[in-house]
Structure formats: structure tokens, C-alpha cells
C-alpha positions in Angstrom: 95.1 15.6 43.3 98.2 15.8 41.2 98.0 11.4 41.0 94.2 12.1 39.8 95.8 14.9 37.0 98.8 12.9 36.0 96.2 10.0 34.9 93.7 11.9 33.2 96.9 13.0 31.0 98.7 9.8 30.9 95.0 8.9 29.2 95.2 11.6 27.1 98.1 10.5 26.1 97.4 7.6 25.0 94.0 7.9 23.4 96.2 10.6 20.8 98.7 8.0 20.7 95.8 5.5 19.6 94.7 8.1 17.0 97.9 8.5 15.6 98.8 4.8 15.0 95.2 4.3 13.3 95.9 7.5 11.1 99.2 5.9 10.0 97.5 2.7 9.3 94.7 4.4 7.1 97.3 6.3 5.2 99.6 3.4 4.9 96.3 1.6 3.3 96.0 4.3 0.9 99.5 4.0 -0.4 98.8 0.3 -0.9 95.7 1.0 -3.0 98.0 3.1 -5.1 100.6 0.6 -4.9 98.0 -2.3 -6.5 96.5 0.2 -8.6 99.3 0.5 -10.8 100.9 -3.1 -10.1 101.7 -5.0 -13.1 102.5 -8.2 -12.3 100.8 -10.6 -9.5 104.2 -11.0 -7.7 103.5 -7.2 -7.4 100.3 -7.5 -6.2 101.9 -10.1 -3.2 104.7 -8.0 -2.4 102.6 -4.7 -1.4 100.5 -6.4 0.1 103.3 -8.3 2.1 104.8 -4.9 2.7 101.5 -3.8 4.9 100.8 -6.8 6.6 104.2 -7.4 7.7 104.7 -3.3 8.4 101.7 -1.6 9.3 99.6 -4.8 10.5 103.0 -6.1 12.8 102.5 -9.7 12.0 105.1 -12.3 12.0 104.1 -14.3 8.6 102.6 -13.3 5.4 101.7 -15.7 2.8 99.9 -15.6 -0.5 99.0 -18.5 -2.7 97.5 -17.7 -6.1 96.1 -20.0 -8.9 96.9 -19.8 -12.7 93.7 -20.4 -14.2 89.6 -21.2 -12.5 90.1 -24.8 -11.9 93.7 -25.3 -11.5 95.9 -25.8 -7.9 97.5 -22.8 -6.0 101.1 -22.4 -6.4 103.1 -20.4 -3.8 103.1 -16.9 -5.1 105.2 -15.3 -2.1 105.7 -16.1 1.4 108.3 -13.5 4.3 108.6 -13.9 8.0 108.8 -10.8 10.2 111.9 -12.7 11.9 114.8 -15.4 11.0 113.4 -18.8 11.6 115.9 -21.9 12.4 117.4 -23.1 9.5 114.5 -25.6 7.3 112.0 -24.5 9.1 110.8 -22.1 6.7 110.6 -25.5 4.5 106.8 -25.7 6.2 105.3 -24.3 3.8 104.4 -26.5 0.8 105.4 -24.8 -3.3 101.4 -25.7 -3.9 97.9 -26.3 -2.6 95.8 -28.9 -4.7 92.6 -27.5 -4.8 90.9 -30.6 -3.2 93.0 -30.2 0.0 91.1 -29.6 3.2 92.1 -25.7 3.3 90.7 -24.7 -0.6 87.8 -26.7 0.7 87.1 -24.6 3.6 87.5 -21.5 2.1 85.5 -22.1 -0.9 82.6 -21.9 1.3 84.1 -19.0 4.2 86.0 -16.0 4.1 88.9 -17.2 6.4 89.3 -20.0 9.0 91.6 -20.5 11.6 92.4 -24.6 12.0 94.0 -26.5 9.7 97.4 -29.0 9.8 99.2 -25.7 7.9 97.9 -23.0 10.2 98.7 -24.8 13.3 102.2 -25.5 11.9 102.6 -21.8 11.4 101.3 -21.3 14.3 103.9 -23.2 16.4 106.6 -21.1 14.4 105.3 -17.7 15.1 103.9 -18.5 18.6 100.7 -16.7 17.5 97.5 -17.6 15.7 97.5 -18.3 12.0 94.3 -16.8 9.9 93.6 -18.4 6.7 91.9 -15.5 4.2 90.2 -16.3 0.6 90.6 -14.2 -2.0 88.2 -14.4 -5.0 87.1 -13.4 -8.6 84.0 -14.1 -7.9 81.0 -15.1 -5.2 82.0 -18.6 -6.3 85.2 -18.7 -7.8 88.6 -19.1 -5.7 91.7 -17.7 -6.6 94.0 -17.3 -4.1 94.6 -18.1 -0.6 96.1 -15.6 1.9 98.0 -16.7 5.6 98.8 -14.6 8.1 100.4 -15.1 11.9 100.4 -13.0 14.4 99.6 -9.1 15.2 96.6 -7.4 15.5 93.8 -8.5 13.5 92.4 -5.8 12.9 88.8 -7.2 11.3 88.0 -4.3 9.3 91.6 -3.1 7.9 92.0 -7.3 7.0 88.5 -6.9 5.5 89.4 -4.0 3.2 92.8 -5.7 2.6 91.2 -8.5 1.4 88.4 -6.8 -1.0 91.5 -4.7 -2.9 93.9 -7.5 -2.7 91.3 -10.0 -4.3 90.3 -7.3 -7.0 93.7 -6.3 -7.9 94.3 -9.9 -8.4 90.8 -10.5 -10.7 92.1 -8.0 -13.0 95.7 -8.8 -13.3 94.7 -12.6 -13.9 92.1 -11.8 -17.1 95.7 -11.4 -18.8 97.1 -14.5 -17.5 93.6 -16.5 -18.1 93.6 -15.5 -22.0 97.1 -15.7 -22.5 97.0 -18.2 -25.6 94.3 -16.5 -26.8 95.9 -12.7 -26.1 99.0 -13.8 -28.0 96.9 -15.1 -30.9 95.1 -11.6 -30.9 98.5 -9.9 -30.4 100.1 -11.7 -33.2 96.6 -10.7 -35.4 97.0 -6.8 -34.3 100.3 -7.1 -35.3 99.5 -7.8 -38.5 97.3 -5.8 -39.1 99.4 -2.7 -38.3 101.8 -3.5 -40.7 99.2 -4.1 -43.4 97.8 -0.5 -42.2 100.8 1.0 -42.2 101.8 -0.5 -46.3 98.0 0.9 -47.3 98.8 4.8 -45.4 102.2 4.6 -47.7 100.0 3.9 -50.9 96.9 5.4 -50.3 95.6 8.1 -48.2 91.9 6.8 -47.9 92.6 5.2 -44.6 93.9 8.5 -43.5 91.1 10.2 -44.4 88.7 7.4 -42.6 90.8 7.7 -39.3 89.7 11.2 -39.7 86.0 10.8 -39.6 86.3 8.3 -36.8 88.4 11.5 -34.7 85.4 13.7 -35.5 82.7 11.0 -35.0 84.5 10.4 -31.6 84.4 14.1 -30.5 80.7 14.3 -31.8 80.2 11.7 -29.6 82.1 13.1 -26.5 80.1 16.1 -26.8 80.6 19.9 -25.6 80.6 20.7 -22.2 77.0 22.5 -20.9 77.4 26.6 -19.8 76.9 26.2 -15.9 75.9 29.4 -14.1 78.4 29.5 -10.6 81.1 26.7 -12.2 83.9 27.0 -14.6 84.6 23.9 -16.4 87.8 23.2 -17.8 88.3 19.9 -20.1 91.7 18.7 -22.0 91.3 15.8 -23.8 94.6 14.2 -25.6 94.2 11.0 -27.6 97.7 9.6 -28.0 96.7 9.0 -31.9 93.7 10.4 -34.1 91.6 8.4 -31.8 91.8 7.0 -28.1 90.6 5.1 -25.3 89.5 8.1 -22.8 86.3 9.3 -22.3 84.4 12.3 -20.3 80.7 13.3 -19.7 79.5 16.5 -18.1 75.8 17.5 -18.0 73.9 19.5 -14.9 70.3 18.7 -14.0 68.2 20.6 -11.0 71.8 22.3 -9.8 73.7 19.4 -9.8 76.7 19.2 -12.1 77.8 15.2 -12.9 81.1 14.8 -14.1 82.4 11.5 -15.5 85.6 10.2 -16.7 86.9 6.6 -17.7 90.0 5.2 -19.3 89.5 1.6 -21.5 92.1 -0.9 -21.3 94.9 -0.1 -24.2 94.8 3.0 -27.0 93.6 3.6 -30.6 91.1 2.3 -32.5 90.9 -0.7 -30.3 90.5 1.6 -27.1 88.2 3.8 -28.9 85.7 1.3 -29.8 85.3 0.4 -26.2 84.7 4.1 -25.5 81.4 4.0 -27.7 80.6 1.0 -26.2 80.6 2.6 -22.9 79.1 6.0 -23.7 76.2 4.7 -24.6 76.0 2.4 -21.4 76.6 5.6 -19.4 74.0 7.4 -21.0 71.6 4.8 -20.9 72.1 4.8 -17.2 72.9 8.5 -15.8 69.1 10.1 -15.8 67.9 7.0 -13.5 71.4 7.3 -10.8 70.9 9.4 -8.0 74.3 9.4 -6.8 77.9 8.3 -8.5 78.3 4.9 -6.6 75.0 4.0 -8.1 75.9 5.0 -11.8 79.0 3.1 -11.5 77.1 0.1 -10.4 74.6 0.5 -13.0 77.2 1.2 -15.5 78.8 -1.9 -14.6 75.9 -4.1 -15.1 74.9 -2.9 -18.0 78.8 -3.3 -19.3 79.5 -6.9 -17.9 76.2 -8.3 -19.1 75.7 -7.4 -22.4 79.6 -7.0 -23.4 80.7 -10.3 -21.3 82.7 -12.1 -24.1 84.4 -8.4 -25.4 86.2 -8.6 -21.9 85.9 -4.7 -22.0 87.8 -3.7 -18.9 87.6 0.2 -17.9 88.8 2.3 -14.9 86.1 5.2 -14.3 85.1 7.9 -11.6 82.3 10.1 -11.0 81.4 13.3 -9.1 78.2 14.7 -8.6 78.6 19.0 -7.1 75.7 20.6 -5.6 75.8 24.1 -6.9 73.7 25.4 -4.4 75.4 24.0 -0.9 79.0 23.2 -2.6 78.6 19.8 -1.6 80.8 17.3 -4.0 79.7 13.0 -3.8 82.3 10.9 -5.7 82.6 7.4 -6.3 85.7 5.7 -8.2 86.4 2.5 -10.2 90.2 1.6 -9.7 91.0 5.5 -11.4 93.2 7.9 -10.1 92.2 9.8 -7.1 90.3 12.7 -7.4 92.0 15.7 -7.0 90.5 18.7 -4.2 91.9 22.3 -4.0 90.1 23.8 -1.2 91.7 27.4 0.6 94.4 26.8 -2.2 95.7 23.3 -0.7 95.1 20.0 -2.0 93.9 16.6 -0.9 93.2 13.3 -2.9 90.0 11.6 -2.6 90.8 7.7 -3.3 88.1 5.2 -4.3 87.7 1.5 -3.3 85.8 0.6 -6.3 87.5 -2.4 -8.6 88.0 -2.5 -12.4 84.5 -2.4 -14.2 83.7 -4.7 -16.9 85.1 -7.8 -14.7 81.9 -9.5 -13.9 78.3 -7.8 -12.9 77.0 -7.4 -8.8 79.6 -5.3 -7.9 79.0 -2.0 -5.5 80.4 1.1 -4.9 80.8 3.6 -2.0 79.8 7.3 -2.4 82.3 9.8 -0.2 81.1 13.1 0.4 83.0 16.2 1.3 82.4 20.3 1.5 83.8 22.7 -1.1 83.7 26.5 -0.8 83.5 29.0 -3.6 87.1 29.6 -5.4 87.8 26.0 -4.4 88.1 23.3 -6.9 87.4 19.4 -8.1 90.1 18.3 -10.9 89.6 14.4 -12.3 91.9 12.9 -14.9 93.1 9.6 -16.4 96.5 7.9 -15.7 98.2 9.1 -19.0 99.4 12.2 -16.8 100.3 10.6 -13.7 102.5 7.5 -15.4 103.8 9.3 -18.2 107.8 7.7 -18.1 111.0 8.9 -19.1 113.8 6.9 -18.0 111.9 4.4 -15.6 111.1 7.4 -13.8 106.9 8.0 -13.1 105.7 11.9 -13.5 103.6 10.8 -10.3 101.3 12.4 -8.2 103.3 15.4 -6.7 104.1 16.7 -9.9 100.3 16.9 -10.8 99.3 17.9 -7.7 101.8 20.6 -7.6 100.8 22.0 -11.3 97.7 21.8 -10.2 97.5 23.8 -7.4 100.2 26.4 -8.9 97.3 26.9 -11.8 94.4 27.2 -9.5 96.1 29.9 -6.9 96.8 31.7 -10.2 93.3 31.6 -11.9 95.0 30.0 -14.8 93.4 26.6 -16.7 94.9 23.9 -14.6 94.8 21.1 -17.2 97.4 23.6 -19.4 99.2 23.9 -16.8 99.0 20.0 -16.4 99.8 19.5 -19.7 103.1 22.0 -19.9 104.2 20.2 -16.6 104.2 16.7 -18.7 105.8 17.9 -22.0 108.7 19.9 -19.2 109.4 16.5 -17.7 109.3 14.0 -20.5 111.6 16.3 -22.3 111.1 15.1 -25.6 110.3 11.7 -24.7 107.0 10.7 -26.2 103.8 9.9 -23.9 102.8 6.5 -24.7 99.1 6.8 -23.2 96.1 8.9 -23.7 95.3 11.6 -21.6 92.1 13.0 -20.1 91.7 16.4 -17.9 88.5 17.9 -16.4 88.7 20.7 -14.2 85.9 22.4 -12.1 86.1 25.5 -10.6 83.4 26.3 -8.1 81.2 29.3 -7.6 83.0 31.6 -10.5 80.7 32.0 -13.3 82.4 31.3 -16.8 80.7 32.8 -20.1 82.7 30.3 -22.2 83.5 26.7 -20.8 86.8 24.9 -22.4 87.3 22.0 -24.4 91.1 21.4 -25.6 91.3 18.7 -28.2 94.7 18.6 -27.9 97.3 16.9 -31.2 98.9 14.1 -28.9 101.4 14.0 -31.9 102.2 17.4 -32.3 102.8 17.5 -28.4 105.4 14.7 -27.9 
């Protein structure tokens, strides 16, 4: 009897123990989103990703080659063992891939193989089996080339791995892809700043025309609707006259849409983009049942008729059902979305990749349950990587104001706001800022737009 009870709890045991390790995977995943999310360079990309497969995954080897522009050879981006190998062993691996070699061949036309002259190599070193994984910018376009030995291959985490490394990589390579032609355009904007900047000195008619472009922008932003059972909070915080940030609210049959998005860059630049993608967006909302499909749509309608602009945007949406409390979100490579349910908060991360990149892509919806008094907060990275020092305000220190603001009934984007200007201490922001705030099932006569003076701020 007691060898019968001891099992059934040595099973126990072990199923929880099962449960835990996945949890710890899933949440070490979502720390490597974040981690490629705000990665700046590719090595950067390569290192968190190296990070997880050699940490959470348990493999023995971890290599990623990456390619400098569409038809070029790979070159060794970064490469770590899980243990010492004998001394020029490590010499296996080769500083390149030629594009014609058997391996880029394979995987131009598979996701990941497993033979090959290298991966059996690396095999003999690790004493496991080597996988071969593609990353690419497109269906038919090969970037990079991922190996890794040994572990668990866990199909669905390498999957996911693969979709977020590949995308983080697309959008970090449009830089290196343009770079003669960036540096052209840089050398151009340059220019032209200081040609602005002699004309402001002389004459204040380009003053006065920055002017109308901040009001045509907020004209074009719009006011936020009165919603019966939903206070809606909005701060929006151009770092100049004009920005790169942009929000939608509307509510249709007692569903209230909420959209943000952030455009590559600030200014005038940044706030071209903006009109370019308002109008997209409201081209496409009455016809997109759920977020993942507006973000789709959106994306299509972005990439195809904008393809040689190269307009790259982060974006998320949320969809609440004001009669059940039921919130559907889909994201774009933006910051998480922020949940304050019984007064504690949880993030709610997206998969979703950079729009504008290149049309087809698809998004997942994620649905959760919200209760009166509880609340849905988006906003745009100017908060959350506002610097002083090398040092990142972060997520904490917004999820923190955050919550503070909502167990007090107070605005939580002020509170947002006062939290940055506290830190940076003087230091000025050097991004634009976006807030929206939603407060479920509290009925507010007066909903709140703050068009906040960046410059008179920082």
C-alpha cells in the first residue's frame, strides 16, 4: 500500500517538476523577445539568442552565420560551446559559408536539416546530433544559418526561436542593406538641419509652418470618443513640435479598439510616416474583426503601396468587450501591453515582427478576462528606454508607476510621465512618447487627451 502511495507521489512529483522547467523555459523566451526587441546590433541579436539555446535549451553548441547583403556568402556571426573543447578543435568551424555550398543549398529549400560534412563534424565534438536551422527575410530569401548540438529539441520552442530570431535579424539588416544609401540620406538630413536651423535664426516663417504641421498632426490624431463603462486616459509627447507616435481609439457595437504605433526615428521625418499610416489604418479598421487581423491588413496595405519608402513601424492593438470585459490584443514588435487586474500587473507580449518589412505576414490574437476597476495601459518605447547614464528606465519602473496610479484612481500616464522626468533628472528624453490608458467599467464624463510640450518637460 504505502509502495502503491509513494509512486503516485514520486509521479506527482515529477509531473510539477515537468511544469516548472517548461514555465522557466516560456519565461526565459519572453525575456529573449525583450532582449531582440531592443537589440541594436546583429552580434546582439546572436548573443541572446546564444544565451537561451545554450541556457534554457541545454545544448552543447550554438552557432549563427549571417549574410551582409541578399546575394552575398555568410560570414561567422558568433559561435560558443557549452564545454572546453581540446585545443584547435574549435578551428572546425569555417569564418564563412559561400552561398553555393551544399548546406545554403539545402536550406534554401527546408527549414533545417540534419546531414551535412559540418554537422556531422560537430557532431563528433559534442557527441550529439547537430540541427542545421534557416533563418530568412523572406519565403525565398536566406539570411542566415543557425547550428545547434545537442539537448532537447524542443520542436516548438526551436520553431518560435527561429520566427523571432529571423525577424529580429530582417529588421536589423534593412540598416546594414542601405548603408551607402543611409549615409547619403544622413549626410542630406544633415544638411538640411543646419540650413533649417540658419532660416529659424533669420526668419520665423518656418516656425510658424512647424506650427500648422503640430496642429494638422493633432487634427489628424483625433479626440478620443466618450465611452459609457471605460475611462480613457491618452498622453501623447512629441519629442519636438511634431513626432513619430501615433494612437487611435474609436468603439463600435460595445467594443472599444485601441491602437498605438511608433515609426522608425522622430520629427518631421517620423511624422510623415505617421500620416502615411493613419490613413492605412483607417482604411482598414471597419473591415478587421479582431487586432491580429488589422495588423495584418495594415501591413499589407503599408508594404505594398509604401515598398520603396522602407517605412518601418512597431504597432499594437486591443480590442475590449464592454459588455463581458473580455480584452483581444495583437502586437507588432511593441512593448508589451500592460494588465492591472485586482491591483497587480502582468505584461501581455506579442510575437508579431516589425511592419512595413515586406507584405504576407500574420499575427496571433491573445485573449484574456478583465473585471471592472481593472485596467489595459499601451504605450511606445520612449518611456521604457528613456537613458540617463547608460542606465534604461525599464519596465519595473513603469510597471510600478503604473500600478501606484491605478490603486490610487489617479491618471496613470501622469504618473508615467512624473516617474520619467524623476529619473532622467534633468537629462533630456531623446524619443517620443505615447500613453493610453483604459480603465474598465468606471464611467468617465470627460475622457483625457494630454498634448504634452516634450521641450518644456526635459
Amino acid at each position: 500500500m504505502g509502495s502503491a502511495a509513494d509512486s503516485v507521489r514520486a509521479q506527482a512529483i515529477a509531473r510539477a517538476s515537468s511544469l516548472e522547467h517548461r514555465l522557466d523555459q516560456l519565461r526565459a523566451f519572453g525575456s529573449l523577445r525583450r532582449s531582440l526587441r531592443v537589440a541594436d546590433e546583429l552580434e546582439d541579436i546572436a548573443a541572446a539568442a546564444q544565451r537561451f539555446v545554450l541556457d534554457v535549451l541545454g545544448s552543447a553548441h550554438f552557432t549563427i552565420y549571417c549574410t551582409d547583403k541578399e546575394e552575398s556568402d555568410f560570414n561567422l556571426l558568433s559561435s560558443a560551446w557549452s564545454s572546453e573543447l581540446p585545443p584547435g578543435e574549435e578551428q572546425v568551424l569555417p569564418t564563412s559559408l559561400e552561398r553555393s555550398c551544399q548546406l545554403a543549398r539545402d536550406l534554401e529549400t527546408a527549414s533545417s536539416i540534419r546531414t551535412g560534412e559540418l554537422l556531422e563534424q560537430i557532431s563528433r565534438l559534442t557527441g550529439s546530433t547537430a540541427v542545421a536551422v534557416a533563418f530568412r527575410s523572406s519565403p525565398t530569401q536566406l539570411i542566415g544559418i543557425g547550428i545547434i548540438s545537442g539537448g532537447k529539441f524542443d520542436e516548438e520552442l526551436l520553431e518560435e526561436l527561429v520566427f523571432d530570431v529571423e525577424s529580429a535579424l530582417s529588421s536589423r539588416m534593412i540598416a546594414r542593406l542601405r548603408t551607402e544609401e543611409l549615409a547619403v540620406l544622413e549626410i542630406q538630413e544633415r544638411e538640411l538641419v543646419g540650413l533649417l536651423r540658419e532660416v529659424e535664426a533669420r526668419d520665423a516663417i518656418i516656425q510658424r509652418d512647424l506650427e500648422e504641421a503640430r496642429q494638422f498632426q493633432r487634427k489628424m490624431l483625433g479626440t478620443s470618443p466618450r465611452v459609457d463603462g471605460a475611462a480613457i486616459e491618452i498622453v501623447y509627447q512629441p519629442l519636438g513640435l511634431v513626432g513619430g507616435d501615433l494612437y487611435a481609439v474609436s468603439c463600435a457595437n460595445d467594443r472599444l479598439r485601441l491602437f498605438i504605433a511608433d515609426a522608425t526615428g522622430h520629427g518631421v521625418r517620423a511624422s510623415l510616416t505617421t500620416m502615411f499610416i493613419k490613413s492605412g489604418y483607417e482604411a482598414v479598421r471597419p473591415s478587421a474583426p479582431d487586432p491580429a487581423s488589422l495588423l495584418a491588413a495594415l501591413n499589407d496595405a503599408i508594404a505594398h503601396t509604401y515598398r520603396s519608402a522602407e517605412m518601418l513601424f512597431s504597432a499594437a492593438c486591443v480590442d475590449i468587450d464592454l459588455k463581458t470585459g473580455r480584452v483581444y490584443s495583437a502586437s507588432a514588435a511593441h512593448p508589451a501591453i500592460c494588465i492591472v487586474r485586482n491591483g497587480q500587473a502582468s505584461f501581455v507580449e506579442g510575437s508579431g515582427a516589425f511592419l512595413g518589412i515586406r507584405s504576407g505576414m500574420k499575427f496571433s490574437v491573445q485573449e484574456t478576462v478583465i473585471s471592472p476597476e481593472d485596467g489595459v495601459y499601451l504605450y511606445t518605447d520612449g518611456f521604457v528606454e528613456a537613458r540617463k547614464n547608460n542606465q534604461l528606465f525599464g519596465d519595473d519602473r513603469l510597471c510600478d508607476a503604473i500600478v501606484e496610479a491605478h490603486q490610487k484612481g489617479e491618471r496613470a500616464g501622469d504618473a508615467v510621465v512624473a516617474a520619467v522626468t524623476a529619473f532622467l533628472d534633468g537629462t533630456p528624453l531623446d524619443d517620443d512618447g505615447t500613453f493610453i490608458g483604459v480603465r474598465y467599467g468606471v464611467d468617465d464624463p470627460a475622457p483625457s487627451i494630454r498634448d504634452l510640450d516634450a521641450a518644456k518637460l526635459w
